[in-house]
C-alpha positions as CSV (number, residue, x, y, z in Angstrom):
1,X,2.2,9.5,13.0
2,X,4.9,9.1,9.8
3,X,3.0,5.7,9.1
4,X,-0.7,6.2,10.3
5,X,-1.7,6.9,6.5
6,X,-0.5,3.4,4.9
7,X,-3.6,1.3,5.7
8,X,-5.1,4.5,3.6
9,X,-3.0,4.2,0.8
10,X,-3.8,0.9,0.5
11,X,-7.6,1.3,0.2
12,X,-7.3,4.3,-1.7
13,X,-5.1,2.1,-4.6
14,X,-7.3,-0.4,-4.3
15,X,-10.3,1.6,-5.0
16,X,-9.0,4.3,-7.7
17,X,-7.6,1.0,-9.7
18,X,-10.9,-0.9,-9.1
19,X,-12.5,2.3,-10.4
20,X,-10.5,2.7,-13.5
21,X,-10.7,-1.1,-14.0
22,X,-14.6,-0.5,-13.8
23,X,-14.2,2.3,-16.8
24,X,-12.0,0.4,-18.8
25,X,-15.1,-2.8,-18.5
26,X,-17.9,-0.1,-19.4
27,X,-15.8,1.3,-22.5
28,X,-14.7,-1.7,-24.0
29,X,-17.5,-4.1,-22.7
30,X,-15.1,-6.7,-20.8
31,X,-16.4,-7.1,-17.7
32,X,-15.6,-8.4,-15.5
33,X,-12.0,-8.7,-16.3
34,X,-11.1,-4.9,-16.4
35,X,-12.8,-4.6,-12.5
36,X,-10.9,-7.5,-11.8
37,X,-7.6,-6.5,-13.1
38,X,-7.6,-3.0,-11.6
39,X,-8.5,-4.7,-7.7
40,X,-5.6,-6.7,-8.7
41,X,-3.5,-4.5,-9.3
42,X,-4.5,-2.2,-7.0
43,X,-4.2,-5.0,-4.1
44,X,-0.3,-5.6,-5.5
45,X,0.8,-1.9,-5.3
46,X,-0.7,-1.1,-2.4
47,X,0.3,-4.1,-0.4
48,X,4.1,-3.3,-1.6
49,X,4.0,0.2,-0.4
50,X,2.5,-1.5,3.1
51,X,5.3,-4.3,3.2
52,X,8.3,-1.5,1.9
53,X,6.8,1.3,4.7
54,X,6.5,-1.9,7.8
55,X,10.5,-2.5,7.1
56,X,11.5,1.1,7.4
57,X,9.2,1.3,10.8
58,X,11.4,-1.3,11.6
59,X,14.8,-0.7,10.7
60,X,14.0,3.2,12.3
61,X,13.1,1.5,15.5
62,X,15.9,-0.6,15.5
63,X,18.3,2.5,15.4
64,X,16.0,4.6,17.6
65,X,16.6,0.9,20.4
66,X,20.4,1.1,19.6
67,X,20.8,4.9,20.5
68,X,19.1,4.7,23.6
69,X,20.9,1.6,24.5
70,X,24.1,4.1,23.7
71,X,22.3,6.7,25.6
72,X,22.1,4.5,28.6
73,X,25.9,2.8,29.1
């Protein structure tokens, strides 16, 4: 449950940056580059917090498998 939302985060990054990327083309009349930047960006951060929350899954797991191994001797 601790890591159901992370596929979320990712699309919600994604889109808010993409949105503010979108803003910045329609205020300053750069398109695309603004859109383009904010996906970008968006893509980066949220694939970082995906990669940094998949290595504490694991390193958790890996502690929870070395307990129970304890447990069980």
């Amino acid at each position: 449950m601790r890591y159901s939302g992370v596929g979320l985060e990712l699309a919600g990054a994604t889109a808010g940056l993409a949105l503010v990327g979108y803003w910045v083309d329609r205020h300053f009349g750069s398109q695309p580059w603004g859109f383009l930047a904010g996906v970008i960006i968006g893509l980066v951060g949220g694939l970082y917090n995906l990669i940094r929350e998949s290595l504490a899954a694991v390193r958790d797991a890996a502690a929870e498998d070395k307990e129970n191994q304890r447990d069980r001797e």
